[in-house]
DOTIMI-720382 format. One record per residue (C-alpha): residue number from 1; residue in one letter; x, y, z. Coordinates in steps of 0.5 Angstrom, whole numbers, plus 500, padded with zeros to 3 digits. Example, Ala and Ser with C-alpha at 12.3 -4.5 7.8 and 13.67 -1.06 7.14 Angstrom:
REM DOTIMI-720382
- 1; A; 525; 491; 516
- 2; S; 527; 498; 514
This chain:
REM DOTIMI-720382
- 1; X; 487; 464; 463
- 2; X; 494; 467; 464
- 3; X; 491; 474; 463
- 4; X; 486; 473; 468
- 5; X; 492; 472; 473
- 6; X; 496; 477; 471
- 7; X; 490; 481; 472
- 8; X; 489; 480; 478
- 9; X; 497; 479; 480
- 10; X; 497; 486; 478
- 11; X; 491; 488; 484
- 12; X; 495; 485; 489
- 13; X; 500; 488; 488
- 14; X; 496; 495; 487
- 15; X; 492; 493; 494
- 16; X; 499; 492; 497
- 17; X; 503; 498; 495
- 18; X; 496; 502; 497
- 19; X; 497; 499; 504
- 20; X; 505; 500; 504
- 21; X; 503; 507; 503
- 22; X; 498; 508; 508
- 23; X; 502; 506; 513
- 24; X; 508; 510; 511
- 25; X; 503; 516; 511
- 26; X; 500; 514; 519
- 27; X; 508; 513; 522
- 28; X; 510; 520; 519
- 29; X; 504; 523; 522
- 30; X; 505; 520; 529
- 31; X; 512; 522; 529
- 32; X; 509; 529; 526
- 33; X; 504; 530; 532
- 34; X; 510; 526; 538
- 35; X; 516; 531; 535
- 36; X; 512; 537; 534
């Protein structure tokens, strides 16, 4: 039972760095595309 929800804890965290990636990524291609 607590490795079940270490488990999926675990891919939140995954599921939100993802997120944070993308997101960084998207800024840095529209600051690429604005200042260029």
């Amino acid at each position: 039972m607590l490795q079940g929800r270490n488990e999926r804890r675990i891919v939140t965290m995954l599921e939100f760095a993802w997120l944070c990636y993308a997101k960084i990524r998207k800024v840095k291609y529209v600051l690429n595309r604005i200042t260029s």
